[in-house]
C-alpha positions in Angstrom: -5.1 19.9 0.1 -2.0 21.7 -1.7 0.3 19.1 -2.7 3.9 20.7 -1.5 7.1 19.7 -3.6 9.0 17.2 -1.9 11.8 17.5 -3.5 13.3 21.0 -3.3 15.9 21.9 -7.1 19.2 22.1 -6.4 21.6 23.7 -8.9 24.2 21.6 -10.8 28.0 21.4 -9.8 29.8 23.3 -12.1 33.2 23.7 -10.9 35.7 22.1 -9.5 36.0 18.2 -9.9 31.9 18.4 -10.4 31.4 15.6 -7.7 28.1 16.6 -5.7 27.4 17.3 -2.3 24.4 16.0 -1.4 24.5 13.7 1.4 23.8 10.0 0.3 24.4 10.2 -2.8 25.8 6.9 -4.4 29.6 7.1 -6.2 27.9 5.3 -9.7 25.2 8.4 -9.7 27.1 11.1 -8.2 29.3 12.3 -10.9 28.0 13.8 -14.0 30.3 12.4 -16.8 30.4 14.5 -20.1 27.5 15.6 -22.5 24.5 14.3 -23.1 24.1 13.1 -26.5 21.3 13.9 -29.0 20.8 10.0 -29.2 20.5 9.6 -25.6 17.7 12.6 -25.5 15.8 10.4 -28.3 15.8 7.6 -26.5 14.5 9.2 -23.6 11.6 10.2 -25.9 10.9 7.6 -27.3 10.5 5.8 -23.4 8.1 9.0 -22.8 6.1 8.2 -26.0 5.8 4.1 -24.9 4.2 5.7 -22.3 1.8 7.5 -23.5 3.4 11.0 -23.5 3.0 12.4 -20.4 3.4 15.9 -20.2 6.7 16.1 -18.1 10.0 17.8 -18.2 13.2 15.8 -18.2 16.3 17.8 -17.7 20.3 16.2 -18.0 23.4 16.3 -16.1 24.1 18.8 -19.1 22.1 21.3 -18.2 19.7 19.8 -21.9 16.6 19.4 -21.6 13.4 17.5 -23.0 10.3 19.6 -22.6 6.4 19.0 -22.6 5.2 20.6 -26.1 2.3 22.6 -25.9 1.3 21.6 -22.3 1.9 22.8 -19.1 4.5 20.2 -17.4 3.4 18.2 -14.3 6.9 18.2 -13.1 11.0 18.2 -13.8 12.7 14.7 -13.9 16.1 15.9 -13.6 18.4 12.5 -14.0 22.0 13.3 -12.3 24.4 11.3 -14.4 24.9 8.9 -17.1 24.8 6.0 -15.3 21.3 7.2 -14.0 19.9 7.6 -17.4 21.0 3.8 -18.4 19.7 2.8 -15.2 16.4 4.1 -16.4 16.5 3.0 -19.7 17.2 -0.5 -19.3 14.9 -1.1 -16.0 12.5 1.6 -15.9 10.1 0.0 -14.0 12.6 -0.4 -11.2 15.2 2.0 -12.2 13.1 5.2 -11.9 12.1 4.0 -8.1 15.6 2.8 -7.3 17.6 5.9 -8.8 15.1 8.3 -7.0 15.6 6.7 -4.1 19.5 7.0 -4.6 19.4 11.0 -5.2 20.0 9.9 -9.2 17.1 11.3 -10.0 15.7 14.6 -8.4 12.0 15.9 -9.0 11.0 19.4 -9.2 7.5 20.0 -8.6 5.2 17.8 -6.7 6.2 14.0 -6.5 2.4 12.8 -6.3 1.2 15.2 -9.1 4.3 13.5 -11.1 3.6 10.0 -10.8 -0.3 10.7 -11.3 0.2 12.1 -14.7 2.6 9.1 -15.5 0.5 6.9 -14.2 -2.8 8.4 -16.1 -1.1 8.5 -19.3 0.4 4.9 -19.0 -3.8 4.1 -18.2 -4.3 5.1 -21.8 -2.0 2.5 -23.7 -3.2 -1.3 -23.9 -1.5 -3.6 -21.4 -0.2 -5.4 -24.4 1.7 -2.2 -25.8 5.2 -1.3 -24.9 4.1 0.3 -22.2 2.5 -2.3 -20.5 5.6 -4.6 -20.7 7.6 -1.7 -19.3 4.9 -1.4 -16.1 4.9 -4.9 -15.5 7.7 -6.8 -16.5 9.2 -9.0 -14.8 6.6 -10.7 -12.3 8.7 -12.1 -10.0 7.0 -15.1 -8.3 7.1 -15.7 -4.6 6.9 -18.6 -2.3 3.9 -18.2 0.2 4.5 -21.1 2.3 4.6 -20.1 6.3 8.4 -19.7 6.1 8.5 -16.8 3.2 5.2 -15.1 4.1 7.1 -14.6 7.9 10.6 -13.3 6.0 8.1 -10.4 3.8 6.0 -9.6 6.5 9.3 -8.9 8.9 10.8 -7.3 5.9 8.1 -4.5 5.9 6.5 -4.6 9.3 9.4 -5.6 11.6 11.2 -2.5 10.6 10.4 -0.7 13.6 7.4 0.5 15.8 9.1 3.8 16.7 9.2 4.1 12.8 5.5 3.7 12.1 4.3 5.8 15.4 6.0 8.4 13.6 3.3 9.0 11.1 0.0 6.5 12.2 -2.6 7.6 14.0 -2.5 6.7 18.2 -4.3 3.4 17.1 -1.7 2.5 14.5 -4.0 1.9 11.8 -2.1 1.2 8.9 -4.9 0.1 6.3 -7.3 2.4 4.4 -9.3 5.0 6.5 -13.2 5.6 6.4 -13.6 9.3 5.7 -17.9 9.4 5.9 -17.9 12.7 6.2 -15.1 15.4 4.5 -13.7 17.3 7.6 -12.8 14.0 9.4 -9.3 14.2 11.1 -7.4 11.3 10.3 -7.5 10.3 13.7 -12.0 10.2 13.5 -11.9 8.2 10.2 -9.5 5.5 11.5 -12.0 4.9 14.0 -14.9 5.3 11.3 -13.5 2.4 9.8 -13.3 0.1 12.4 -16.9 1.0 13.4 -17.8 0.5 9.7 -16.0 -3.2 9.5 -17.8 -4.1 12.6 -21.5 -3.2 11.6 -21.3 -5.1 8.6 -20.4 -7.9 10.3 -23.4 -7.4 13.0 -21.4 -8.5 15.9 -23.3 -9.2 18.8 -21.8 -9.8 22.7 -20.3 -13.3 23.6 -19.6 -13.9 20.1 -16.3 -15.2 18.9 -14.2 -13.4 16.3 -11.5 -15.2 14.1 -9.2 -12.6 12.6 -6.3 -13.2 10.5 -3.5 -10.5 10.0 -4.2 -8.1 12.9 -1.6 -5.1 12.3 -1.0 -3.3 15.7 -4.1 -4.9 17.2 -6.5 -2.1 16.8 -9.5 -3.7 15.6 -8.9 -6.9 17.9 -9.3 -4.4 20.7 -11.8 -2.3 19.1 -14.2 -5.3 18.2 -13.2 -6.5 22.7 -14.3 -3.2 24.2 -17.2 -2.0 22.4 -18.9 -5.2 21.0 -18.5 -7.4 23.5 -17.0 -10.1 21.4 -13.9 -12.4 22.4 -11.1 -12.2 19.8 -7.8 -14.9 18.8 -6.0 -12.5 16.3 -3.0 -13.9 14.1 -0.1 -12.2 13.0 3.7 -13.2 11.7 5.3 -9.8 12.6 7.1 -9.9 16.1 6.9 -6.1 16.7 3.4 -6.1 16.0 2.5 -9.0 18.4 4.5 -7.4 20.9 2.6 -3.9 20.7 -0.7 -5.7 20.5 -0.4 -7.5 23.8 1.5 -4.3 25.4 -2.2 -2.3 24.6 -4.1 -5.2 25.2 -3.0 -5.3 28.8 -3.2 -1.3 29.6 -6.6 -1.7 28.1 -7.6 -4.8 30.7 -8.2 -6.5 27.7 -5.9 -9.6 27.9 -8.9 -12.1 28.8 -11.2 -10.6 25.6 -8.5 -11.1 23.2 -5.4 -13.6 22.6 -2.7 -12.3 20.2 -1.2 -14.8 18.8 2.8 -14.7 16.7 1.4 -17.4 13.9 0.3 -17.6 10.6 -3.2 -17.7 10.3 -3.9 -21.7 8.5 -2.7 -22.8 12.3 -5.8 -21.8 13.6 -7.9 -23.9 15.7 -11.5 -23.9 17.2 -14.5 -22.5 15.9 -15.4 -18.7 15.1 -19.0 -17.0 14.6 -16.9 -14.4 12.1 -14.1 -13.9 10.1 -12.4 -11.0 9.5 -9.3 -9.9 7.7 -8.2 -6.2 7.0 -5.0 -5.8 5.0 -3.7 -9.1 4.9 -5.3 -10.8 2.1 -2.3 -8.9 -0.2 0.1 -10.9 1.2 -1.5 -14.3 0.8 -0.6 -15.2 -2.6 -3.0 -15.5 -5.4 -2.1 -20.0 -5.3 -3.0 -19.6 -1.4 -6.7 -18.3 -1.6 -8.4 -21.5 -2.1 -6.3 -22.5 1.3 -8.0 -19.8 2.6 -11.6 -20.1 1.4 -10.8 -24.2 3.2 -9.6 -22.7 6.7 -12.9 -20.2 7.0 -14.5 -22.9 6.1 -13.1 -24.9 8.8 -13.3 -22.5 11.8 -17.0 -21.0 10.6 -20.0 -22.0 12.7 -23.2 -22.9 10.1 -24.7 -19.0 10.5 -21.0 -17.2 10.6 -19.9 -14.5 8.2 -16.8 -13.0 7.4 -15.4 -9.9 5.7 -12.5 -9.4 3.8 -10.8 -5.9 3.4 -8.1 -5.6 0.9 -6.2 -3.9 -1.9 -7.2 -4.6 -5.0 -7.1 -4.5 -8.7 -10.3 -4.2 -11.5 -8.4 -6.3 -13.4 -5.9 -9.0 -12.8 -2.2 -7.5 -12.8 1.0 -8.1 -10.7 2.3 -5.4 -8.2 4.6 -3.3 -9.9 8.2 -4.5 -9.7 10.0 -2.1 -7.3 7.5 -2.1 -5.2 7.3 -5.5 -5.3 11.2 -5.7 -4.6 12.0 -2.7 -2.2 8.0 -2.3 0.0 5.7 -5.6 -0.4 7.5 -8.6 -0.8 5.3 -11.3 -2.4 2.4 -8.8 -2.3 -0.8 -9.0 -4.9 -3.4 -7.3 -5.2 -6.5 -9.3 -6.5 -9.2 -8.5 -9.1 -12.7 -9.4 -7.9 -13.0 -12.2 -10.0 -9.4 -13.5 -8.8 -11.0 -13.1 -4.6 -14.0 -15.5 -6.1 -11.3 -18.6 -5.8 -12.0 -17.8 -2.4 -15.8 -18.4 -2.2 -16.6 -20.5 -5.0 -15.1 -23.8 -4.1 -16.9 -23.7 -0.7 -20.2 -22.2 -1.5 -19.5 -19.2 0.1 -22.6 -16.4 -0.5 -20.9 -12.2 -1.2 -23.6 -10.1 0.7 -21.8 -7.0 -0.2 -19.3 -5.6 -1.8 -18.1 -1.3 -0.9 -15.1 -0.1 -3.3 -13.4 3.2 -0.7 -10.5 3.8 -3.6 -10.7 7.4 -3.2 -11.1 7.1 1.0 -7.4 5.1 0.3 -5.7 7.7 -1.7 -7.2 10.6 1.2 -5.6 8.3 3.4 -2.2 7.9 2.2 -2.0 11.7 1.7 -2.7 12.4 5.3 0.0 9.7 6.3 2.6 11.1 3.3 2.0 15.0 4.9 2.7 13.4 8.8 5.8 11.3 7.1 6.9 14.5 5.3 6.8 16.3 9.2 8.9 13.4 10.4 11.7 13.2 7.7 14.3 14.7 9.5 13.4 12.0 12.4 13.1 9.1 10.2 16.0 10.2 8.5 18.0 9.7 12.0 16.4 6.3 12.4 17.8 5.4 8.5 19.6 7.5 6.4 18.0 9.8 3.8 18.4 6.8 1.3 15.5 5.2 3.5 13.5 8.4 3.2 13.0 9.0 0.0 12.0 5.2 -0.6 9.2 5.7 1.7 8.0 9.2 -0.1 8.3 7.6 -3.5 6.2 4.6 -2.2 3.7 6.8 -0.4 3.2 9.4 -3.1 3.1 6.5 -6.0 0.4 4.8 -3.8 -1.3 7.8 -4.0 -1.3 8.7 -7.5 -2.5 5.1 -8.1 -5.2 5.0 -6.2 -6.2 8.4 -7.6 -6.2 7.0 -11.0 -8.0 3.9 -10.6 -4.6 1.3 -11.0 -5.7 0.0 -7.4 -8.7 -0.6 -5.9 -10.0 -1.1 -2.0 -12.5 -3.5 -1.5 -14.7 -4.6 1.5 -16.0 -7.8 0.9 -18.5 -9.5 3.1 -19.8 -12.8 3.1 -21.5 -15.9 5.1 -22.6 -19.9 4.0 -24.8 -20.2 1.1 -27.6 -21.6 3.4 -27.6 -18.8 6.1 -31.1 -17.5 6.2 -30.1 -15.4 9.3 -28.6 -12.2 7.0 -29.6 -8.8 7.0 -32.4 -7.4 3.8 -31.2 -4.4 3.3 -28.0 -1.9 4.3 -29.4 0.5 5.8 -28.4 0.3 9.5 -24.8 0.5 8.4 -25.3 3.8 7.0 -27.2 5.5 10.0 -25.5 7.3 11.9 -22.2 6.0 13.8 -20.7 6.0 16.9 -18.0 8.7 17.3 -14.6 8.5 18.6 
């Protein structure tokens, strides 16, 4: 797939009283003031070489330029003003995000081809470099009792349903596709996924399904209508709830499966699985021993669960903008970190699938059908809004390209259950079709 660039060059003001005219651009970034000095362009090397020396472009409000020596360039990072370059300096790990998403900063070339080089070369220096402090510092801790886990999951996912039909598939499947084979549309490897989350956990009619963090409803219905399973799904997000139950009753589903506006350690009664796509980001790293205690709760003696989430090969904080701007209190767990899960409650892993690259195919189909609706999101926002969401869609991509996050699928049951499958194999025959 040709990666298109997103943002189109635009020449420099020249005349006049140089103000720009782009639309949305902010007063402290607008105006190019004076010349770029030869000590400003050093610093700005200096950043590049902390980060390993990507092979990039940088171009000033000047018209002076930095340029990748004896590579082809990736990409232009043309920074507007002053103030945009001193933004950058002193914050990059939230100033790059934050002035691109103010029109400081402009990129010629492709945006995702962009970050991935950055992102690759930043792969190369040690954690404990310069670098690494730039990536990651500050980790800004979050409460992740009831009440803040409700505020970041409204701050993300109450934004709007209109918003997210925009670009979703009809299901609204907003967590990491199942592309089993190459030509799938989007649309056949949502469903993929769901069937593939549902083998491993063998479901079997008149069972009962605890799941925690339901998006749109999707699987909840999914798991109702072709299982046979009854489903109590749990979900902070108002606008979610709400489209959940709407589908849930044009489906003639409402008896099969209870949505419920509530976080999930209120749950009550007893559950033959678990299951939990997408939400275990938001939990909070202090929270997953909570979480291994309420499975533990609500499991039957031969239940199993399965946990699908974003996640990290080693342990690391989400990156600061996106920590501040997307994902509130979001983290993304190493393996070893998701064991505070199991551990304490004897919990057996049967399996463990790593769909990384399925996630970055995934993003790029939803950044291409965002890209279509920019003009309409735009409307809904302001173009401000807009290039947020492409700078957090296309640096999703070029991390999960470049190994910086990980998907994993997780499954799992009681140490003592003698009831779980030998081998894989069924999971891999061949699937049920959309």
């Amino acid at each position: 797939m040709n990666r298109r660039s997103f943002e189109k060059p635009e020449p420099l003001a020249t005349t006049g009283n140089s103000s720009w005219s782009r639309i949305g651009q902010e007063s402290d970034s607008a105006i190019p003031v004076g010349t770029c000095w030869p000590w400003e362009r050093w610093l700005v090397r200096k950043l590049l070489a902390a980060c390993g020396n990507p092979p990039v472009d940088v171009e000033f409000w000047d018209g002076s330029a930095i340029s990748a020596s004896g590579v082809e360039a990736a990409g232009t990072i043309v920074i507007r003003s002053r103030a945009a370059l001193w933004r950058l300096l002193t914050s990059p790990d939230v100033g790059f995000g934050e002035c691109f998403s103010d029109g400081a900063i402009r990129i010629e070339g492709s945006l995702v081809d962009l970050m991935t080089t950055i992102n690759r070369a930043v792969a190369r220096i040690s954690l404990n470099s310069v670098a690494g402090w730039l990536a990651y510092h500050p980790f800004r801790r979050h409460s992740h009792s009831i009440a803040a886990c409700r505020g970041s999951i409204h701050h993300h996912y109450d934004i709007g349903n209109a918003f997210y039909r925009l670009w979703l598939d009809p299901r609204m499947q907003y967590t990491c596709a199942y592309f089993s084979a190459q030509d799938l549309t989007l649309e056949q490897a949502q469903f993929a996924k769901l069937e593939h989350v549902c083998r491993k956990l063998r479901l079997r009619p008149g069972e009962r399904v605890f799941e925690a963090g339901c998006g749109w409803g999707g699987l909840a219905l999914h798991m109702a209508s072709r299982y046979g399973v009854s489903v109590r799904a749990f979900n902070l997000s108002s606008e979610q709830v709400a489209f959940a139950r709407e589908q849930a009753e044009k489906q003639g589903l409402t008896g099969r499966v209870e949505f419920i506006e509530d976080d999930y350690r209120n749950v009550t009664g007893r559950y033959d699985a678990f299951i939990s796509v997408g939400m275990l980001e938001h939990v909070g790293l202090e929270s997953f021993p909570e979480l291994g205690k309420v499975i533990n709760r609500v499991l039957t003696p031969a239940g199993r669960g399965l946990l699908h989430s974003i996640g990290r090969n080693r342990p690391c904080p989400l990156d600061p903008w996106t920590d501040k701007h997307i994902f509130p209190g979001a983290y993304p767990p190493s393996l070893r970190e998701m064991l505070s899960i199991f551990e304490p409650i004897g919990f057996s892993i049967l399996d463990v699938e790593n769909l990384r690259l399925h996630y970055a195919r995934t993003l790029t189909e939803w950044l291409e059908r965002f890209e279509t609706a920019a003009p309409e999101v735009s409307r809904m926002f302001d173009d401000k809004f807009v290039r947020m969401w492409r700078m957090y869609l296309a640096g999703s991509i070029a991390t999960f390209e470049t190994g910086g996050l990980q998907l994993f699928q997780v499954v799992f049951a009681r140490e003592s259950n003698n009831k779980v499958p030998w081998t894989r194999d069924d999971l891999y025959r061949k699937a049920a079709t959309v």
